[in-house]
GUTIFI-623242 format. One record per residue (C-alpha): z, x, y. Coordinates in steps of 0.02 Angstrom, whole numbers, plus 32768, in hexadecimal, padded with zeros to 4 digits. Layout:
BEGIN
ZXY...
% end
This chain:
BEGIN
07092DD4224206942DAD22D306E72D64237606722CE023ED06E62CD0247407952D0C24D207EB2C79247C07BB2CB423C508022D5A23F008A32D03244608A42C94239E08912D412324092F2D86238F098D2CE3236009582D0822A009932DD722970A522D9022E60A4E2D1B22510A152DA821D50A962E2F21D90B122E1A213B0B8D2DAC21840C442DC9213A0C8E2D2C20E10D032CAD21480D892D1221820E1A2C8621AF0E832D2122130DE02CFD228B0E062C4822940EB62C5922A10EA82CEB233E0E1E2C5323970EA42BD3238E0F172C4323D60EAA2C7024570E742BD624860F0C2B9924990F6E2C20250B0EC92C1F25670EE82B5525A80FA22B8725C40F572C1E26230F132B9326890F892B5B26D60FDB2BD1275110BA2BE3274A11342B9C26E810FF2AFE268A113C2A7E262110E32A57257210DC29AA2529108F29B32481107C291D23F510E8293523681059294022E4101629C4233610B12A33233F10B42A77228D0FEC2AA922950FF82AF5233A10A72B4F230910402BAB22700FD62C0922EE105F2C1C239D110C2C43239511722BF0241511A52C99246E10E42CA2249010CA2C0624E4116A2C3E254611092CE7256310882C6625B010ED2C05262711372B8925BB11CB2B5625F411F52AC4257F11AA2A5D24ED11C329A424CA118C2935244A110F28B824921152282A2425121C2853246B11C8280425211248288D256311F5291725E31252294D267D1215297A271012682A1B270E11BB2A5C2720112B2A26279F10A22A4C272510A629EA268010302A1425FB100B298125700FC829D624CC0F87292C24560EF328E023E40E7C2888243A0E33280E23B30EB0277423A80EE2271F243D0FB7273124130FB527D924640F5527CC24F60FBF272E252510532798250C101F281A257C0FDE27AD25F31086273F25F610E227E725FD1075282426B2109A278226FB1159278F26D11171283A27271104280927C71163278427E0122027DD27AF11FE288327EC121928BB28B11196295F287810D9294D288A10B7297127C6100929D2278E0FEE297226F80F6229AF26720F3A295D25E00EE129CE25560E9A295E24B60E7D299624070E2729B023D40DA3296324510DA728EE24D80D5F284924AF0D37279F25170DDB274F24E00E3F27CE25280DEA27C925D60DDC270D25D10E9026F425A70EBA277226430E45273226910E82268826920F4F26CC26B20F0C270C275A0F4027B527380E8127F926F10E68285427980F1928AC27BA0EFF290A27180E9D298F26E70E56298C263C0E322A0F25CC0DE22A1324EE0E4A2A7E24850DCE2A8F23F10E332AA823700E022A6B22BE0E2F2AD3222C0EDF2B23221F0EEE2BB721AA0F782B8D21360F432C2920AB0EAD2C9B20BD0E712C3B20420E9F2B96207E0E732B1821350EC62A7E214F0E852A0421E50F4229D521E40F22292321DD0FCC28CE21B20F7A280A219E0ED4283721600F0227FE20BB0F3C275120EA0EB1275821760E1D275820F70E5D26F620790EC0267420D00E81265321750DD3269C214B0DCB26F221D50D54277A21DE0D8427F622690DCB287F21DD0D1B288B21B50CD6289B225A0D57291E22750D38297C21C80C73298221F00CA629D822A10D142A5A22590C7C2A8021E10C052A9722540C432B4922A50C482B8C21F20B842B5721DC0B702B99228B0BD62C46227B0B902C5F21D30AE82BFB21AF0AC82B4821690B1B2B2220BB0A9A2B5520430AC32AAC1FD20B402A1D1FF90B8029D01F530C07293B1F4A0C4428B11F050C81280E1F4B0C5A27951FE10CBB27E220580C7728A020210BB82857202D0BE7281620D50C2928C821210B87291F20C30B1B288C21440B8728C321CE0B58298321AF0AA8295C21AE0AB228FD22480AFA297222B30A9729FE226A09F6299E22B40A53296F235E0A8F2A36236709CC2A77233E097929E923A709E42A31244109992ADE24620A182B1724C50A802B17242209ED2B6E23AF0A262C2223B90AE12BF423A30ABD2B7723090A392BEC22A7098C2BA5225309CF2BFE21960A3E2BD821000AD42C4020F70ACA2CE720B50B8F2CE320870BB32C3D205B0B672BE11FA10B8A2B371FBF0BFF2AB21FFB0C562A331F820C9629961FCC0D4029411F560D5528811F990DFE28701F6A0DD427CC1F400D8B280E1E9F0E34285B1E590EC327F81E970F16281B1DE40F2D28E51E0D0F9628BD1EA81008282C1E61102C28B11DCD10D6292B1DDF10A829D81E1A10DE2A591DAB10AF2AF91E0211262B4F1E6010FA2B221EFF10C62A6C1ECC11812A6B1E8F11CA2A9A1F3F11682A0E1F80118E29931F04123829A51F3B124E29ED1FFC11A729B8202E11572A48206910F82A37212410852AB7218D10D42B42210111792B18212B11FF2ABA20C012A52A6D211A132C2ABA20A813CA2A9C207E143B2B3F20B314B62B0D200514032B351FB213CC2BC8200014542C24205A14572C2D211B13C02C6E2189139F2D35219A13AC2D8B221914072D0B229314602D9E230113C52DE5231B13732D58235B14042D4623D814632CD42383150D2CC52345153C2D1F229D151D2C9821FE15A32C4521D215AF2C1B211015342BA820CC156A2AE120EF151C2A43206E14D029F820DF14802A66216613C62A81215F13632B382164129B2B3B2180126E2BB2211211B72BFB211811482BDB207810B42C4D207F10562CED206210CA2D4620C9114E2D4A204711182DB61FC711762D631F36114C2CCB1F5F108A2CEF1F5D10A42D191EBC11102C9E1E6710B92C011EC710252BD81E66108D2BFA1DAD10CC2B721D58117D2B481D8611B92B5A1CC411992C281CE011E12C401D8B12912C5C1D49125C2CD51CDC11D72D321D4B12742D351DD412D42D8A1D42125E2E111D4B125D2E2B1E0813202E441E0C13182EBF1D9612912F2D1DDC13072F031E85139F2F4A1E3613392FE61DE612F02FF41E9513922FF41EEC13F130681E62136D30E51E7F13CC31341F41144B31811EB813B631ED1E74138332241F2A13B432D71F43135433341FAE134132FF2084128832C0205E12B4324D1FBC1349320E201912D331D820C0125D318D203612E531022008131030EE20BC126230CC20D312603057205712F33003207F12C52F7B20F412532F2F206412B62F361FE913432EBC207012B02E52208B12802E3E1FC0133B2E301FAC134A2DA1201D12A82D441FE512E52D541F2A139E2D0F1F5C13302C7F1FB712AC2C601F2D13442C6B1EAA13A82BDF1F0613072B6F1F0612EA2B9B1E5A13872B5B1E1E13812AB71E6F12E12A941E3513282ABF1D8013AA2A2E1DB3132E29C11DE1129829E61D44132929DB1CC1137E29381CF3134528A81C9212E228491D19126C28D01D31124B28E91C76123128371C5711CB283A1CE4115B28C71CAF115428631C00111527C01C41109C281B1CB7106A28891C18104F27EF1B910FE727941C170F6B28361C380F5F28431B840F0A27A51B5C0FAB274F1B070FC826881B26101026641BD3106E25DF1B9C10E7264B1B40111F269D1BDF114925F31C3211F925F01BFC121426A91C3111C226881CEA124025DC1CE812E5264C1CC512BE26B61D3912AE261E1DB8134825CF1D851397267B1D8C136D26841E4E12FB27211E3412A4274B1EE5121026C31EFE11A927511F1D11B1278C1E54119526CD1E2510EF26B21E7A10B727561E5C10C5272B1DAD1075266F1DC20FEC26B61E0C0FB927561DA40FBA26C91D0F0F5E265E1D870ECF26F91D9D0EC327441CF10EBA268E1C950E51262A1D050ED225D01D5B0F7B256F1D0F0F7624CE1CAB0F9724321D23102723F91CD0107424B71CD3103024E21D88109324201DC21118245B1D61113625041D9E111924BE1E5411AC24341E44121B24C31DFE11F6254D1E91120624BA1F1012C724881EC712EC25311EBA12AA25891F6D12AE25011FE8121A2480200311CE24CC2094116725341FFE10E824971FF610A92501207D10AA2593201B107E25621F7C0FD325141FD90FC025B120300FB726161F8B0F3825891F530ED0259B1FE80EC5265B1FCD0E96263C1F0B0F2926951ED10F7125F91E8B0EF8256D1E2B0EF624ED1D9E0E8625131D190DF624731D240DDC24991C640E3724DD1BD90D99254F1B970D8125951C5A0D8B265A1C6C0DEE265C1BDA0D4D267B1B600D3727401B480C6E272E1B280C6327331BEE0BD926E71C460B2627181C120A8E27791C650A4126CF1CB50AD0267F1CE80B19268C1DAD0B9927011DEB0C3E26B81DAE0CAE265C1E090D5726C21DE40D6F27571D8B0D6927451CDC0DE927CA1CA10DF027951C010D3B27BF1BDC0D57286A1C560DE828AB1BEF0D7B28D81B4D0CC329031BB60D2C296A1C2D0DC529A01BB90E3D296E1C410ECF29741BC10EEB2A1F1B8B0F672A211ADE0F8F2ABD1ADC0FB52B171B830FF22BD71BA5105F2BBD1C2E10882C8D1C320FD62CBE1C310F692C1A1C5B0EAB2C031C1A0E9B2B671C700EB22B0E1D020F1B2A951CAD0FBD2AF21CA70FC92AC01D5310062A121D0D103D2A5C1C5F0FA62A0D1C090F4B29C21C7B0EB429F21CD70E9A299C1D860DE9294E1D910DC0299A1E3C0DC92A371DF60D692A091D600CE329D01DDB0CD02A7F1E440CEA2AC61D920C492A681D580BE92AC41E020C2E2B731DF00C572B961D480BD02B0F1CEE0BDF2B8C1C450C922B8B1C330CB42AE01C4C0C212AAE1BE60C672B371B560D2E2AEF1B530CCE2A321B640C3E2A311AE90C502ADE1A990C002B751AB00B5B2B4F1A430B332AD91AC70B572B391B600AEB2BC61B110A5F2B401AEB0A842AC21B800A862ADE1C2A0A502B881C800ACC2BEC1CDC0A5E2BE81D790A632B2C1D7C0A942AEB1E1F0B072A561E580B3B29D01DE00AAD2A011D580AEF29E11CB20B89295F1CC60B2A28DE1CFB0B6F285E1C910C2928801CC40C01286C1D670BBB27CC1D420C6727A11D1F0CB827BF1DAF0CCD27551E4E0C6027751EE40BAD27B71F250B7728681EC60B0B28D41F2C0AB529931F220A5929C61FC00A032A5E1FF00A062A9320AC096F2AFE20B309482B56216908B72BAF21C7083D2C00213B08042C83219D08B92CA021D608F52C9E211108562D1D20E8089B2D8B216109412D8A213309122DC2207A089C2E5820C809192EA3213C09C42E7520E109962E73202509E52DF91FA90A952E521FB80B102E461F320BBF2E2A1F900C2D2D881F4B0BED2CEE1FA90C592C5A1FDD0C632BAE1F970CC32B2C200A0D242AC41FBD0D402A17203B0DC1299320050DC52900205C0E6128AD20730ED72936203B0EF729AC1FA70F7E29DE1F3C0FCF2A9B1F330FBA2A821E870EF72A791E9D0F0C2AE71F0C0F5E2B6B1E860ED92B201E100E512B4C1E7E0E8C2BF11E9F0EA12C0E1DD20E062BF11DDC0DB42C5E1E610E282CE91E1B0D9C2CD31D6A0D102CCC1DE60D302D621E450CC22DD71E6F0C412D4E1E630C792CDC1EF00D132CB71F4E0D532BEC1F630D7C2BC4201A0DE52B251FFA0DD92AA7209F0E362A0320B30E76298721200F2829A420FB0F8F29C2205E0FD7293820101032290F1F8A105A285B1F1B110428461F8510AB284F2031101427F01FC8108D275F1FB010F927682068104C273420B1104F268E205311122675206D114525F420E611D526412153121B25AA218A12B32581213912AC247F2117133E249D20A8135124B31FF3133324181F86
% end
């Protein structure tokens, strides 16, 4: 390689940082920056100091901080931004809050004004945004005359680390914000947490997706990518190559797959949240359920008392509980016995200090002890939730549920689950479960026939209270809810052909037999599918990564494995080879390659060789995912690895109940 000038050899330095084997995204890294960051702007601000933080942000930032830290900090006290409730105990006040709408920085801004005026102590106020400052926030300061008595700080903080394996942007209304108000900050914010991966670890070799929304973020990407390399101060830090470590990024618009999310989750953990709602992995327990918090004399407080119905325990619903990391992707139909199995090898465990004879055998057990209280105590709690889910699952609500929502993914007649979906109305079954129902028919055939949609409305309307016209049109705006214009629409399994456009919904109908999205018979012990996730069903999201990474499988289980072996090579890349499903399902379809420097990517393969480590594929989901594709995804990574490891992204988890409560008017007009 011949070098012409200082700059060339400056720009060769800038190649050999990019060329050393980087490791894969390690989220412990992420997690540690956030911290950092954070204690770092508290660090700030010299002495004791009072924290005001917005509500949505308290869960995220409490997965990475611990309360006694910020204390370790300076912080004196925390309020909730939306109580309107800080003291001036403290003469510096810290406001911790997002940046992009204009409800918060009105708050804050209101809030400022309040203690100048009430307080007799010349506050030090500072306002740190995330996760970026933006022209709304400085204009609305700006124009409450308190802009210059603050001092404002970014708190870049974009992915949280819920699982190694698993970042969440923690965006509570991104759901209702793309598809209701159509507003498309989530994806402005998505493309900015992407960028420090393409920038710690090279570009994205090849960004595949499907849907609007998804083609939209892949624009974004490519637009900043050209700002970032047109700005030469940012060259070195952004890289000229494709990733070494990373295979590709798939972009999910949820858009494409409402269906998935309005079904009932059957794993484990798709089970807890079904039913407690699980937030920032934590799930607001009843202590009847699962016995009264650990450990509570310890922590300075007051012995237990016995368990009360009614008072609520935060229990913590990750990795960190070994049992649970193990029983949270099965289907819920096994835990009871799997837990079976634990409380036996508990009890042999236990039993086996009465075989301990000699001094070093004996310090063994007492070694071992501590576990064995802390796998005692996570069985008792995983147990209790266990058998109120068993409640729950074998009532008759939630098996007629699971019946209706298991006729209509099966291709049966709609209709014939109208007088089902009516009881339950008449029966005053949570509105929630009713229009989850309307609008999974409403997705898989097409839409509802007028005189059953006008129907259905009229009934929901007597039954819940009239102020769900607003509702109702809310669901309709977001396309979860539509008449069918024909009787023939979506409803014809032929799907639409190689010339035709991209369709305008989903056909699902056509997608359950080209994608075998109903699985008859499942192994729920020992799964060889994704669908046991749904006992039988196979989310199409997952199908869709499935038809990137594992093209021979799918196309084996789909078409049979004499055309797989005849069909589409195993090195095919992106979509290759289900074009006509996609065809079929709503939104843009795109497959581009990010190719860098050539002599940067030549010298990359000289020094560093082709390797052979696992590479990454990123996963993105736009407007939220499911544990249960979650568990689905990580079924199957488990088959791919060795090969590559999935990095699931999102911007939040979501399920069909918090799906629904962003359509649900609040406001109470009375019932009819």
């Amino acid at each position: 390689m011949i070098f012409h000038s200082l700059s060339d050899i400056a720009l060769f330095i800038v190649w050999l940082t990019g060329m050393a084997p980087h490791p894969g995204i390690d989220t412990d890294h992420i997690r540690e920056k956030a911290r950092k960051d954070l204690l770092d702007l508290l660090e700030g601000v010299r002495g004791k100091k009072n924290l005001v933080i917005e509500k949505s942000l308290a869960g995220p930032i409490g997965i990475f901080v611990k309360f006694s830290t910020l204390q370790d900090h300076g912080v004196d006290k925390v309020f909730f931004l939306e109580n309107d409730n800080v003291d001036a105990s403290q003469k510096n006040v810290i406001f911790l809050a997002r940046g992009e709408k204009a409800n918060q920085p009105i708050a804050v801004a209101e809030q400022i004004r309040r203690l100048q005026k009430q307080s007799s102590i010349e506050h030090e106020f500072s306002v740190v945004w995330v996760a970026r400052r933006t022209l709304v926030c400085n204009k609305i300061l700006e124009e409450a005359g308190v802009l210059g008595d603050v001092g404002v700080e970014e708190l870049p903080l974009h992915f949280i680390p819920l699982e190694q394996d698993v970042l969440s942007l923690c965006l509570n209304d991104s759901f209702s914000d793309l598809y209701l108000r159509k507003d498309p900050t989530s994806i402005f914010v998505a493309a900015q947490a992407l960028m420090p991966i393409q920038q710690a670890h090279g570009l994205f070799p090849r960004i595949i997706g499907k849907g609007d929304n998804a083609h939209r973020l892949m624009e974004l990407l490519f637009r900043m990518r050209s700002e970032a390399t047109a700005d030469e101060s940012t060259i070195a830090k952004f890289g000229l190559m494709p990733s070494a470590s990373i295979e590709s990024l798939i972009i999910i618009d949820r858009e494409i797959d409402f269906a998935t999310v309005l079904l009932t989750q059957l794993t484990y953990e798709g089970l807890i949240d079904e039913m407690f709602a699980i937030q920032h992995n934590q799930a607001e327990i009843d202590s009847s359920i699962v016995g009264s918090a650990p450990g509570a004399q310890q922590s300075g407080r007051s012995p237990a008392a016995p368990a009360q119905q009614g008072l609520k325990r935060k229990i913590q619903l990750d990795s960190s509980d070994k049992l649970f990391e193990q029983l949270r992707d099965t289907n819920g139909a096994i835990v009871d016995g799997l837990l079976n199995k634990v409380a036996r090898r508990l009890q042999s465990d236990m039993e086996s200090r009465h075989a301990a004879k000699t001094t070093s055998e004996i310090r063994d057990f007492v070694n071992k002890l501590p576990g064995y209280q802390t796998e005692q105590q996570s069985l008792k709690t995983h147990i209790g939730l266990t058998e109120e889910i068993m409640k729950s699952t074998q009532g008759d609500i939630f098996r007629r549920n699971l019946e209706i929502q298991q006729n209509l993914y099966d291709g049966s007649d709609p209709s014939y689950q109208h007088e089902a979906i009516e009881e339950f109305i008449s029966r005053d079954i949570p509105l929630t479960t009713i229009l989850r129902l309307l609008c999974l028919e409403s997705c898989i055939s097409g839409g509802l026939r007028p005189k059953d949609l006008d129907n259905f409305k009229r009934q929901i309307l007597h039954a819940y209270g009239y102020q769900h016209l607003l509702t109702l049109d809310a669901l309709e705006k977001m396309g979860l809810l539509s008449s069918r214009a024909s009787a023939n629409v979506l409803l014809n399994p032929i799907g639409i052909g190689g010339g035709a456009a991209e369709a305008p919904k989903t056909n699902y109908n056509y997608l359950r037999r080209v994608l075998k999205l109903v699985v008859d018979e499942v192994n729920e012990q020992n799964p060889n599918d994704i669908a046991y996730v749904y006992s039988g069903y196979a989310p199409l999201s997952v199908r869709l990564v499935q038809s990137v990474i594992q093209k021979q499988h799918l196309l084996t289980i789909t078409k049979g494995a004499s055309v797989a072996s005849n069909g589409v090579s195993s090195a095919a890349h992106g979509w290759q080879g289900f074009e006509e499903a996609l065809r079929n399902i709503k939104g843009e379809t795109f497959n581009k390659v990010q190719k860098g420097d050539e002599q940067a990517v030549k010298a990359r393969h000289m020094l560093a060789g082709t390797g052979g480590k696992a590479k990454t594929v990123v996963v993105m989901f736009l407007g939220g995912v499911t544990f249960t594709e979650i568990a689905a995804l990580r079924f199957v990574a488990k088959r791919e690895e060795g090969r590559r490891k999935i990095l699931i992204c999102t911007t939040d988890v979501i399920s069909g109940d918090r799906m629904m409560e962003a359509a649900i008017e609040k406001g109470d007009f009375g019932k009819g």
